[in-house]
N, CA and C atoms as a LAMMPS dump frame, in Angstrom:
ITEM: TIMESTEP
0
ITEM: NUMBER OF ATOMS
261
ITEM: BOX BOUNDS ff ff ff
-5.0000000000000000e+02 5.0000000000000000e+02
-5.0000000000000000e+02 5.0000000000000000e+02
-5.0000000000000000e+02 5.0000000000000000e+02
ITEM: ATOMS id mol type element x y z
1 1 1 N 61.189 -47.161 143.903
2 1 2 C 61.395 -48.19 142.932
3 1 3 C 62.147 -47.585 141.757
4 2 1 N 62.786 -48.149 141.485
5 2 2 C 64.317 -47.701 140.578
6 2 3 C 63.259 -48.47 138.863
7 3 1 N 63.34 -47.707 138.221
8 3 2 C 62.624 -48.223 136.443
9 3 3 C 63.732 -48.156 135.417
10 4 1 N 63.797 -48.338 134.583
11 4 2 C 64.729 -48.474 133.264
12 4 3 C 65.829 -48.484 133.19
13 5 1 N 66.676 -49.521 135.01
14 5 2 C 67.747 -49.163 135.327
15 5 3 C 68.11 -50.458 134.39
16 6 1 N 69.189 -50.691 133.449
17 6 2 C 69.64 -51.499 133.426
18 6 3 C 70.127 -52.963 133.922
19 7 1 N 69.901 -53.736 134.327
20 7 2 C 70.02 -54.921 135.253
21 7 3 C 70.241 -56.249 134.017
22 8 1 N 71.282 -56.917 134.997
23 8 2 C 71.313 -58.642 134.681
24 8 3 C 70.031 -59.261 135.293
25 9 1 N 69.841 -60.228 134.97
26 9 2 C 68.874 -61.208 135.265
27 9 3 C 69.36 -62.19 136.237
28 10 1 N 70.523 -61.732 136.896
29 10 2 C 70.769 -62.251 137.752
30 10 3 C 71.298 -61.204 139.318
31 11 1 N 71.257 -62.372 140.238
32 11 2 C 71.894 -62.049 141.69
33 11 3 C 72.863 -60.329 141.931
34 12 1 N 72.538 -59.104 142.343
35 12 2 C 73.199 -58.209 142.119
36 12 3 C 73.501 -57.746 143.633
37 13 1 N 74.627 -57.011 144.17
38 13 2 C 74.608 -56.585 145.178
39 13 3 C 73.639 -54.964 145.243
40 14 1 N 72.49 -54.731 146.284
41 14 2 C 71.665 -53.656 145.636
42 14 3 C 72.574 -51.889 145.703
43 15 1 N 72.306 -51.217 144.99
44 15 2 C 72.816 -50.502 144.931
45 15 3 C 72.303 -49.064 146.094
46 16 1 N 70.923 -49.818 146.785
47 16 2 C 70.337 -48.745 147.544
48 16 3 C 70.66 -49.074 148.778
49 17 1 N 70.597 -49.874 149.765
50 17 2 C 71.098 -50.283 151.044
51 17 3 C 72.623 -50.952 151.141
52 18 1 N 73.296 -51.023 149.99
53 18 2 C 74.41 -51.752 150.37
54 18 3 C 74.468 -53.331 150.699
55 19 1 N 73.239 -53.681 151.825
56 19 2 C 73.765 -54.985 152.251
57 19 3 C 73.002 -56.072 151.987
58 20 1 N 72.029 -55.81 150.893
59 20 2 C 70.735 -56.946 150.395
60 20 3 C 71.542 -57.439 148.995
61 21 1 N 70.759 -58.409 148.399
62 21 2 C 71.153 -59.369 146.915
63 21 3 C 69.844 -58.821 146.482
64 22 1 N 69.653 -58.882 144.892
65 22 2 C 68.878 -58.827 144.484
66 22 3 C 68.397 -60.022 143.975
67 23 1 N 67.115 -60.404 143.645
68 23 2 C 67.19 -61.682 143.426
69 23 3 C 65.829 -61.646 142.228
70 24 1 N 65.13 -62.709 141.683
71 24 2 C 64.153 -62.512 140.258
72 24 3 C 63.188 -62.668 141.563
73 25 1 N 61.836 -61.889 140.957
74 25 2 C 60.687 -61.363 141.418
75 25 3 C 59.384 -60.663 140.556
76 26 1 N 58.763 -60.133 141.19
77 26 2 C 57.847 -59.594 140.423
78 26 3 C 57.494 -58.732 141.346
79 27 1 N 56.582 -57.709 140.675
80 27 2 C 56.372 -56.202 141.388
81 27 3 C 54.94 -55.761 140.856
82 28 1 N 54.493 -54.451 141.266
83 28 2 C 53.561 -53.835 140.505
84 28 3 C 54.073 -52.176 140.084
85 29 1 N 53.735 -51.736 138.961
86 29 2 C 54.312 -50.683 138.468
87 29 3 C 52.702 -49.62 137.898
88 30 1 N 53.068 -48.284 138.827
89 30 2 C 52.22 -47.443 138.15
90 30 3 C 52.799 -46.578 137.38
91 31 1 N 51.622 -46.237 136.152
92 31 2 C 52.265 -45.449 135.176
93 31 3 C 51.098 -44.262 135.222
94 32 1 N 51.497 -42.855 135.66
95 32 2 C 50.334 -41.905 135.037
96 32 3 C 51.201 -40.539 134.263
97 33 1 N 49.848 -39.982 133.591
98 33 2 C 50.493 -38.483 132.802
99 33 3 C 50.014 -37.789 133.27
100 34 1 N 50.23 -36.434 133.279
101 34 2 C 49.282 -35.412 133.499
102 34 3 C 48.594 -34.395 133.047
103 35 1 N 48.056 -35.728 131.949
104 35 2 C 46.422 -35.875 131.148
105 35 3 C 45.368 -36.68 132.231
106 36 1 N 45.968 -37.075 133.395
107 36 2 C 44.972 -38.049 134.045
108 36 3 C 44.78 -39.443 133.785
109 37 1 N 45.628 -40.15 133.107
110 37 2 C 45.56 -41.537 132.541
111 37 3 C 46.798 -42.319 133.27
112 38 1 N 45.91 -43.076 133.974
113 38 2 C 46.522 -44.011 135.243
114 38 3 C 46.534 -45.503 134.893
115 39 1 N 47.7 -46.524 134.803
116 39 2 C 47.99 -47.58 133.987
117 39 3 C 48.722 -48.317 135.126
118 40 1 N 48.021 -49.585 135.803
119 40 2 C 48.399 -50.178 136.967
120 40 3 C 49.053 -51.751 136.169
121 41 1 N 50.098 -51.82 136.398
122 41 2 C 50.81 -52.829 135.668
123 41 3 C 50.971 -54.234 136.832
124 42 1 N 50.606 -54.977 137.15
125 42 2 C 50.696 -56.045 138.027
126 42 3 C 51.425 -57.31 137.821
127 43 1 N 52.728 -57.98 138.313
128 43 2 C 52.973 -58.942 138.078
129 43 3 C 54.292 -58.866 136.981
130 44 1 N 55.099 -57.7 136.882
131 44 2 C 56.089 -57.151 136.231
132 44 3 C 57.302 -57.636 136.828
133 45 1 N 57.919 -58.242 136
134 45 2 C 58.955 -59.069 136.509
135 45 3 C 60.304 -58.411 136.602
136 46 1 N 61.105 -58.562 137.633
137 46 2 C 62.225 -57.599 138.446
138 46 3 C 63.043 -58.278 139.226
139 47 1 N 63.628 -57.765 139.464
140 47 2 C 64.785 -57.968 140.381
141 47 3 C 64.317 -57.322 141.742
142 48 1 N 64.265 -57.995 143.015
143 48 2 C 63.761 -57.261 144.273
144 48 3 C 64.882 -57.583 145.325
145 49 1 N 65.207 -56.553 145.821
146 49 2 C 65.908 -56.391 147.093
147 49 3 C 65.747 -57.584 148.48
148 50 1 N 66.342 -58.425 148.608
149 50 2 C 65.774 -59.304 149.953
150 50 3 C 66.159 -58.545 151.273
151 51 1 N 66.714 -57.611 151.08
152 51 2 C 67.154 -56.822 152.496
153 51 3 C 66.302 -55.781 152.927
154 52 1 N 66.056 -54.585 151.522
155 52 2 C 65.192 -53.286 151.557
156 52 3 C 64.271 -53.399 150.71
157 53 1 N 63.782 -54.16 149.673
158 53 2 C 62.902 -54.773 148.904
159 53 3 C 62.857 -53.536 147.722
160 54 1 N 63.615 -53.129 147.495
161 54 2 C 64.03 -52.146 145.941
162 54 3 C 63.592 -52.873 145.509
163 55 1 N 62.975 -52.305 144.307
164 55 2 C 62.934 -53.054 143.154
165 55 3 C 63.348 -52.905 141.661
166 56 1 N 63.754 -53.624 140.695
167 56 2 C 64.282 -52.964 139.677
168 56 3 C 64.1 -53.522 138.737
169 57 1 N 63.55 -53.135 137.889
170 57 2 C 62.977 -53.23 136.105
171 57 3 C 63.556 -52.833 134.982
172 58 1 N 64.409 -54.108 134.184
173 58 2 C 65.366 -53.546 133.345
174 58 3 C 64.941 -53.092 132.538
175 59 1 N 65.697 -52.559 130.856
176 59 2 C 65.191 -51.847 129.688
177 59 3 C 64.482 -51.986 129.122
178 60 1 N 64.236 -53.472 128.627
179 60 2 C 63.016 -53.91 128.069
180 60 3 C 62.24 -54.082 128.693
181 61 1 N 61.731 -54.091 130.273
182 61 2 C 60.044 -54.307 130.233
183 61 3 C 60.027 -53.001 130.586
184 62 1 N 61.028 -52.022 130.769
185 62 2 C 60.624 -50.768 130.684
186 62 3 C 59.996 -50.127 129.737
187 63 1 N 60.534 -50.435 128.596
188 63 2 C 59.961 -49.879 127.06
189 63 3 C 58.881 -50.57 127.104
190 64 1 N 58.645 -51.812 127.094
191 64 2 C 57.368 -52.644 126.771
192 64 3 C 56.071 -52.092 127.62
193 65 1 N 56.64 -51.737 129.009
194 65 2 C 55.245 -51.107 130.228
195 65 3 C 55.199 -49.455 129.469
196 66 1 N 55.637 -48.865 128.604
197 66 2 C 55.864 -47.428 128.113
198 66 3 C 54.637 -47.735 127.229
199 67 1 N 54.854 -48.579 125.912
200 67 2 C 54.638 -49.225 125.035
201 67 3 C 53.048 -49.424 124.508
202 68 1 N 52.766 -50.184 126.213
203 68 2 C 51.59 -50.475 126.489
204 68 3 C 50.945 -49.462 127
205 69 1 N 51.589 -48.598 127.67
206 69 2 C 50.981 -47.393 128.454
207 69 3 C 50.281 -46.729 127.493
208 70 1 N 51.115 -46.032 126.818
209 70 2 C 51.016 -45.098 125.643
210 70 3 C 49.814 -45.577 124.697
211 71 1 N 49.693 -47.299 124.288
212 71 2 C 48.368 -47.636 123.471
213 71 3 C 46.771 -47.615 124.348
214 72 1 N 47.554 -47.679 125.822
215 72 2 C 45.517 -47.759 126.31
216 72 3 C 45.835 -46.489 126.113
217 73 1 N 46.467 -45.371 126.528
218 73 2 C 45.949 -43.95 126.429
219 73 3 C 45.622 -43.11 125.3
220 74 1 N 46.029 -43.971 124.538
221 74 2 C 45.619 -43.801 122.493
222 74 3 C 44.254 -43.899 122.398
223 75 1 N 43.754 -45.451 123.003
224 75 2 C 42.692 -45.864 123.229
225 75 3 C 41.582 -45.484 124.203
226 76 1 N 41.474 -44.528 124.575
227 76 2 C 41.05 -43.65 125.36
228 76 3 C 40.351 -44.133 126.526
229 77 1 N 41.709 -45.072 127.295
230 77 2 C 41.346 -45.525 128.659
231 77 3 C 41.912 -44.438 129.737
232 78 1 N 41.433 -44.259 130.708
233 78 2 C 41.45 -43.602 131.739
234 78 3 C 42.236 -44.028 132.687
235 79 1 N 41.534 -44.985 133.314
236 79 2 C 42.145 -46.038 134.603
237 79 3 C 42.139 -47.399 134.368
238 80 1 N 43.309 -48.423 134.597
239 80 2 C 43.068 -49.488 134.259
240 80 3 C 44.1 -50.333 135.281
241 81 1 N 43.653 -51.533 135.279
242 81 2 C 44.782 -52.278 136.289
243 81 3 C 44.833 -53.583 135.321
244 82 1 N 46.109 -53.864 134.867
245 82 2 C 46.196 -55.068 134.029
246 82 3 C 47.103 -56.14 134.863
247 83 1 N 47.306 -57.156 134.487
248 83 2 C 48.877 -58.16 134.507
249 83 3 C 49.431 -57.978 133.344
250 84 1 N 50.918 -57.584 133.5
251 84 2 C 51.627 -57.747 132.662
252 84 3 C 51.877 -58.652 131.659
253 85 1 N 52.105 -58.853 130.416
254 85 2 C 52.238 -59.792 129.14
255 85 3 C 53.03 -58.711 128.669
256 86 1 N 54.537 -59.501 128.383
257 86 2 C 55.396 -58.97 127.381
258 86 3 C 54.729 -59.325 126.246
259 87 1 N 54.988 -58.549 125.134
260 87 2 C 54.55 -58.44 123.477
261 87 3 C 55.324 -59.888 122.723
């Protein structure tokens, strides 16, 4: 799964198989450090491959899933599995 690649919000030819479209979707995204703090992001909205099922998450919900990462682990969560909510 391709993260903080830049992407339109629209229809792309994929850049990993050549012969799929990308199309709007949603995904799940893990985030860990290695402090041990594991951040299960569910329902992260993307662009997905209909051929090889890539998936791809542009800049901003990249920063925003960083964002969020970084405050539960402030907050001294460990493991967590959320749904995504942009800020």
């Amino acid at each position: 799964m391709e993260v903080g690649i830049p992407c339109k919000k629209e229809i792309m030819n994929c850049p990993i198989c050549k012969h799929g479209q990308t199309l709007p979707g949603k995904t799940s995204i893990t985030l860990s450090d290695p402090a041990g703090v594991t951040i299960v992001f569910k329902n992260v909205p993307a662009l997905v491959c209909d051929n090889c099922g890539e998936e791809y998450v542009d800049e901003a919900t990249t920063g925003e899933l960083l964002r969020q990462a970084k405050a539960a682990a402030a907050a001294g969560i460990q493991v967590e599995v959320r749904s995504y909510a942009a800020a």
